[in-house]
N, C-alpha and C positions, 0 to 999 in steps of 0.2 A: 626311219624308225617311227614305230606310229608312237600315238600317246598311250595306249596300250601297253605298248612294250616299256616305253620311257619309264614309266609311273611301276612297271612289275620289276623291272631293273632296280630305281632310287629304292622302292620298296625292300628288294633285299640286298642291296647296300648298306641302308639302314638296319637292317637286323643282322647285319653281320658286323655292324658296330655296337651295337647294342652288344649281341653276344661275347664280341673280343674284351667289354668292356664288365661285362660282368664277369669273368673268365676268373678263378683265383691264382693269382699270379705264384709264380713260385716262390717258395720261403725257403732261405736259407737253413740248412740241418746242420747242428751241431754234429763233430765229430768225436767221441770219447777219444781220448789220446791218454794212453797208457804209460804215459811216462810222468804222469804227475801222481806221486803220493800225498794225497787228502789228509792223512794223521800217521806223522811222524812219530814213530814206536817210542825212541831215543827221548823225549821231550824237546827235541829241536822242531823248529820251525819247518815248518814243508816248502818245499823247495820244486819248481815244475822248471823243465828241459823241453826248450823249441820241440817239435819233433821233424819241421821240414820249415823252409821256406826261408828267409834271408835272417841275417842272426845279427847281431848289433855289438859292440865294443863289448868285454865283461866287465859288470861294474864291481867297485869294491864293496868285500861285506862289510859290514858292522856287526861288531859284537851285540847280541841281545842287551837293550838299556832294560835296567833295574825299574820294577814296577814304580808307578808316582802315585802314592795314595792321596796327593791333591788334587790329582788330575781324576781319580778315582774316587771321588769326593764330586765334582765338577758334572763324571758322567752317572753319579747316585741321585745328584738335585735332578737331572735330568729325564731319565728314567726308572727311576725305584719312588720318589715321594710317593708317586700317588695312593700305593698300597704300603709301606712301611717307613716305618721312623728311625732315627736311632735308639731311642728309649727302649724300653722295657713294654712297653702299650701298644698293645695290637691294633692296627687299622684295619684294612684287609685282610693284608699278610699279620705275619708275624712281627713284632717289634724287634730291632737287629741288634738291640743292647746286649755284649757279649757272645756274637754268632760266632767268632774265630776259635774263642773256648769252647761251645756247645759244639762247633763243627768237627774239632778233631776228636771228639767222642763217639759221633753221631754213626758211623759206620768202620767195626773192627778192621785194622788194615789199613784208612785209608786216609790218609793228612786232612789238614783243615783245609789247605789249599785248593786240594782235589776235589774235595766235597764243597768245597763252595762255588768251583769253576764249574761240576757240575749241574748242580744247583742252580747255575744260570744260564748254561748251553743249554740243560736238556730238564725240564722245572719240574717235569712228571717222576722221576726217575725216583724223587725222594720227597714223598709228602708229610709232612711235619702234623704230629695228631693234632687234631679239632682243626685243620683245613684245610679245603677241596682244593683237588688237583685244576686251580683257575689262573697260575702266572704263566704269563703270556710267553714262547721262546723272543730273545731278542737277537733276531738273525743278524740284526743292523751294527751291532758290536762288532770290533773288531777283535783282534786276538788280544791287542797293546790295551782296548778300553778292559777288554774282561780280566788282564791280570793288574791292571792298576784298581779295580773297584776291588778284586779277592783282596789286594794289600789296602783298599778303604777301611773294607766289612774287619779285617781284621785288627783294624788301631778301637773297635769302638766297646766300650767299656761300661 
């Protein structure tokens, strides 16, 4: 083989490393699986069912534990100081002195509960006058943090 050859050969050797190597590997795709309901009508908890593939022991339920407005308490220093107080005095937000009684007013029909779990799933939904639609959603909450801070918001007086 001459050196000609040798050197057009490593030559595309090397570019076919190069290319494998820039190549975008393939990514795993999400499957929608149709057997998980996202928002239980009932007020129960959503509940998702394997749809294939090996299945494991069934564990036992547990009854839904009863909101903990300490722990709801715990997840407000957490995430709400920065824009609201307990008081009655506005920082950002609104001051949350009495939100449990303003809340079951605040929309015909609809608990205080309701109105407050929305109010923090979804913040655009209900803008309280004189301020801009600015709280942030907190996707990071879980179901247990958001009904333990609705039973915070509503001890505060």
């Amino acid at each position: 083989m001459s050196k000609r050859s040798f050197g057009l050969f490593g030559l595309m050797l090397m570019g076919m490393f190069v290319l494998a190597a820039c190549a975008d590997p393939a990514q795993p795709t999400a499957t929608p699986n149709s057997s998980i309901n996202p928002t239980a009508a009932s007020g129960q908890l959503a509940t998702a069912t394997p749809s294939s593939g090996a299945t494991s022991a069934p564990q036992p339920t547990q009854a839904p534990s009863e909101p903990d407005a300490g722990a709801g308490q715990a997840t407000f220093a957490t995430n709400c100081t920065a824009c609201h107080n307990t008081s009655d005095q506005t920082l950002v937000g609104p001051g949350l002195a009495g939100v449990g009684d303003r809340a079951a007013n605040r929309v015909p029909g609809q608990s205080a509960d309701d109105y407050l779990r929305t109010s923090i799933k979804s913040p655009g939904d209900f803008i309280v006058d004189g301020f801009g639609p600015i709280m942030p959603q907190f996707g990071t909450l879980s179901e247990s943090d958001i009904e333990n801070l609705v039973a915070y918001l509503k001890t505060l007086q």
